[in-house]
C-alpha positions as CSV (number, residue, x, y, z in Angstrom):
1,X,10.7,92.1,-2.3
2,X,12.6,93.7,-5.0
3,X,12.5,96.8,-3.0
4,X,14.3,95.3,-0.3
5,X,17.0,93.7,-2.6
6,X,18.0,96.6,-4.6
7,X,18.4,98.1,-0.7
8,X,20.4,95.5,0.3
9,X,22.6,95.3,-2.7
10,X,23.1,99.6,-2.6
11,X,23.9,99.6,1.1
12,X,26.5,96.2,0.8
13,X,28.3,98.4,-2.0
14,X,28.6,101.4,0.1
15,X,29.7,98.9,3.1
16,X,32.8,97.1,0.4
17,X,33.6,101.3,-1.1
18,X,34.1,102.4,2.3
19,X,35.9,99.1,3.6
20,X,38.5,99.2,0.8
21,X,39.0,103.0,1.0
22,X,39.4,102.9,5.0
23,X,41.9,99.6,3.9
24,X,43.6,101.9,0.7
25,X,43.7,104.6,3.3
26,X,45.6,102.8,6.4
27,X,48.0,101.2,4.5
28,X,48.6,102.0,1.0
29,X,48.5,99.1,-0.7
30,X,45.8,97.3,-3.1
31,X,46.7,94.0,-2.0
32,X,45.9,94.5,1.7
33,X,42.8,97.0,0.5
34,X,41.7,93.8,-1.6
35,X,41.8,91.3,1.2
36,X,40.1,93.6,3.3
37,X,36.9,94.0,0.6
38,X,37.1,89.8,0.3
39,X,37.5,88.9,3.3
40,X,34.1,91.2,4.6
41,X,33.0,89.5,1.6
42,X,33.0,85.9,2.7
43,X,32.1,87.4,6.1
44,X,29.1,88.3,4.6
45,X,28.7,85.2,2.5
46,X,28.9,82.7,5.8
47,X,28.2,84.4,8.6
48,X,24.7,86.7,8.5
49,X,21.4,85.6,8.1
50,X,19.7,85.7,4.5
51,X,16.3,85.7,5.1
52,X,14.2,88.8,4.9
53,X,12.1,89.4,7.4
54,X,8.0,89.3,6.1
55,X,7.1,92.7,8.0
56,X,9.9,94.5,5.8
57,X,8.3,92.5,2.2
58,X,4.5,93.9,3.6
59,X,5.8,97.1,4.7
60,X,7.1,98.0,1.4
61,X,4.0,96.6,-0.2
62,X,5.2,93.3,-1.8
63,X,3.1,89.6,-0.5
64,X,5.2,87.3,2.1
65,X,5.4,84.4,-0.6
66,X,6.3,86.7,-3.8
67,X,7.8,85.6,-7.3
68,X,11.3,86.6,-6.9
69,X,11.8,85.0,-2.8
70,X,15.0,83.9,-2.7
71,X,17.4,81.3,-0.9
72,X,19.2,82.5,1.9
73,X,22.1,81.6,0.3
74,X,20.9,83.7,-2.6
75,X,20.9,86.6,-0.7
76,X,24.1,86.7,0.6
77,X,25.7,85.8,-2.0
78,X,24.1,89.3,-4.1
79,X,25.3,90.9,-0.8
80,X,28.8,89.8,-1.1
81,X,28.6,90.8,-4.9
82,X,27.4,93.9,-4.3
83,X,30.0,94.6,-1.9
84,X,32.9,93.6,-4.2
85,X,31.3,95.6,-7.3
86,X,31.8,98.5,-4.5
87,X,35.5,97.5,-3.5
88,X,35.8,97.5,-7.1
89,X,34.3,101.5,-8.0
90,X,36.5,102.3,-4.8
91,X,39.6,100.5,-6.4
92,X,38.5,103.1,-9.5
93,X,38.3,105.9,-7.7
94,X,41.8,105.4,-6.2
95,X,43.5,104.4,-9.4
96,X,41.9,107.7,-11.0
97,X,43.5,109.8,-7.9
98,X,47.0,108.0,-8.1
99,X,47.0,109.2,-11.9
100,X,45.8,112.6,-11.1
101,X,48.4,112.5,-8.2
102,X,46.0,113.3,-5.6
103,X,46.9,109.8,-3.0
104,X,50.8,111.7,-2.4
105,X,51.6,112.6,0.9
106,X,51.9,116.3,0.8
107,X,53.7,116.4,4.0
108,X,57.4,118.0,3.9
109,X,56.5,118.9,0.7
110,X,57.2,122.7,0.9
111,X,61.0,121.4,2.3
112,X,63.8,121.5,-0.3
């Protein structure tokens, strides 16, 4: 089972880095970029399923009823963390290429 969570929680922050990068990317702003990573947040919080199927628990070699099962609501809700705590390495990353001046639009740059 823990197998399965720490896949879930890798793929969700992938899912919120590339959300708020695709959201810095259209429109510039960390605001909008923020709602974005938020709002797929509560998305994820409300709307999918939480519980783990028991042929994915066997197949990765853990028992159906295992220590660490979990509420649905459990489970989305480290979902939706995990996908902020990636909005929130993306929202780094960008602040580390504003200062290195790397998010300019070079176009009409070589024009006086």
């Amino acid at each position: 089972m823990l197998h399965i969570l720490v896949i879930e929680c890798l793929f969700s922050g992938v899912l919120g880095a590339v959300a708020f990068r695709l959201a810095w990317a259209f429109s510039s702003s960390k605001k909008v970029a923020w709602g974005v990573a938020i709002l797929l947040a509560v998305v994820v919080l409300l709307v999918l399923p939480g519980e783990i199927d028991e042929w994915l628990i066997r197949d990765y070699g853990g028992k159906p009823f295992h220590a660490l099962a979990m509420s649905p609501f459990a489970v989305n809700l480290l979902r939706a963390l995990c996908l902020l705590v990636g909005a929130w390495l993306a929202s780094l990353a960008v602040r580390r290429r504003l200062k290195l001046g790397l998010e300019e639009n070079p176009r009409y740059k070589d024009f006086p």
